[in-house]
C-alpha positions in Angstrom: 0.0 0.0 0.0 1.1 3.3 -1.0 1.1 6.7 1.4 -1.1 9.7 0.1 0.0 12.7 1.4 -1.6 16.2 1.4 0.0 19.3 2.6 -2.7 20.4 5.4 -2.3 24.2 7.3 -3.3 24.3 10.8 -5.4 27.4 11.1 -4.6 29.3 14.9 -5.1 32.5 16.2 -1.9 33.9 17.8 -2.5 35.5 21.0 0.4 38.2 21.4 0.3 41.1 23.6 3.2 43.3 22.0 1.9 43.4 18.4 4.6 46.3 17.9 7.6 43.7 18.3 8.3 41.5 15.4 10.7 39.6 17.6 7.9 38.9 20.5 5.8 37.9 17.4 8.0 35.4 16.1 8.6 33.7 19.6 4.7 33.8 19.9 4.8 31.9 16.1 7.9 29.6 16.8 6.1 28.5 20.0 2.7 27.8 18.5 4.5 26.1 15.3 6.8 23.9 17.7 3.7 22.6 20.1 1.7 19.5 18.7 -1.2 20.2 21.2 -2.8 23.9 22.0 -1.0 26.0 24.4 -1.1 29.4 25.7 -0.1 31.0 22.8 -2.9 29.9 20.1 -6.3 28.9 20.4 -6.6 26.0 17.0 -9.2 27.3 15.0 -9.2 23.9 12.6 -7.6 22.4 9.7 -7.9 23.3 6.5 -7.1 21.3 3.1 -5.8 23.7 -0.3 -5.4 21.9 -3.8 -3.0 24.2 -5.5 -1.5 24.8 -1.8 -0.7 20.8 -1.1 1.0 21.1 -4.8 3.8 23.5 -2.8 7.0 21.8 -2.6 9.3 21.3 0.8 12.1 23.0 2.2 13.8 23.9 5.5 14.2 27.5 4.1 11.3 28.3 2.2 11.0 31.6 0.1 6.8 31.4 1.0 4.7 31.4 3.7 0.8 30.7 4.2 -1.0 33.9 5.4 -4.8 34.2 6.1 -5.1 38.1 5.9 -8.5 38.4 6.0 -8.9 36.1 8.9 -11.2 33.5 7.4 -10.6 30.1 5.1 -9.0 32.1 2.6 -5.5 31.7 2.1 -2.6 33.9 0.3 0.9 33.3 0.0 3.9 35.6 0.4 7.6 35.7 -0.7 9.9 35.8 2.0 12.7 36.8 0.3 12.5 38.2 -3.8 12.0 35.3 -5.9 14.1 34.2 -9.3 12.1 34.4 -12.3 10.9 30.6 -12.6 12.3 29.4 -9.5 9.9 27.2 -7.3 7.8 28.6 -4.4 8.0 26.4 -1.4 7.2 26.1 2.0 7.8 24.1 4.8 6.3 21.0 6.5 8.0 21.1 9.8 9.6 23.3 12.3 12.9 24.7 10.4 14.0 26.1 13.4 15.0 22.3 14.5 18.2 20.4 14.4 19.0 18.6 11.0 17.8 15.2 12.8 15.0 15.9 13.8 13.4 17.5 10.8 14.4 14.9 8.7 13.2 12.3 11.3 9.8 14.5 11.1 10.0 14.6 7.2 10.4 10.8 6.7 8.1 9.7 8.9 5.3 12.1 8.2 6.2 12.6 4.1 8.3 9.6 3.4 11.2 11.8 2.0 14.7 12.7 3.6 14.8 16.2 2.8 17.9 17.4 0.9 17.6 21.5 0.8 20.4 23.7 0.8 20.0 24.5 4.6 19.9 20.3 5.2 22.9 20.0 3.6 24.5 22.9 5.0 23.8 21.9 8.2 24.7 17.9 6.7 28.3 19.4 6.1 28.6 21.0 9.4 27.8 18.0 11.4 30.3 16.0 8.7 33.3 18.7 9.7 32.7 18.5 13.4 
């Protein structure tokens, strides 16, 4: 029996006092991201399946990210950095804050890949030199 797979986006509101501070916002996001259950940071709002979204392709530094700007099912997607023309928009199925192990622990057991970005093998050739 074969896997099927489909890229799913866990829809939370981020509770975050300090909405000036994009550095208190991104420990509010890391935190939410890196818990599997609810904690004080989100409240989970659902899950939500996209077609053309679960067509996005993986990596540990994506140049996208899935926004919901008008605060309902509708999703948009942003550049994070300027894109080539024609080069691939992805995203990323795991916490890419985490060592190399365990995202590609994550990635194989959830995906059935072993993940093979630049920042994986960066990090692949750091571990290698130490």
């Amino acid at each position: 029996l074969q896997r099927a797979h489909l890229n799913a986006f866990r829809v939370s509101t981020i509770r975050h006092d300090d909405s000036a501070s994009r550095d208190g916002l991104l420990a509010a996001l890391s935190a939410d991201i890196s818990s599997s259950a609810t904690n004080s940071h989100s409240l989970d709002n659902g899950v939500a399946v996209y077609l053309h979204a679960s067509l996005l392709n993986h990596s540990c530094e994506p140049n996208v990210a899935a926004t919901w700007p008008s605060g309902d099912a509708n999703v948009s997607f942003v550049a994070l950095r300027a894109l080539e023309r024609g080069e691939e928009a992805t995203v990323t199925y795991t916490d890419n804050s985490a060592s190399l192990r365990v995202r590609r622990g994550y990635l194989n057991s959830a995906y059935g890949f072993q993940c093979h970005c630049i920042k994986c093998t960066a990090d692949e050739e750091e571990e290698e030199e130490k």
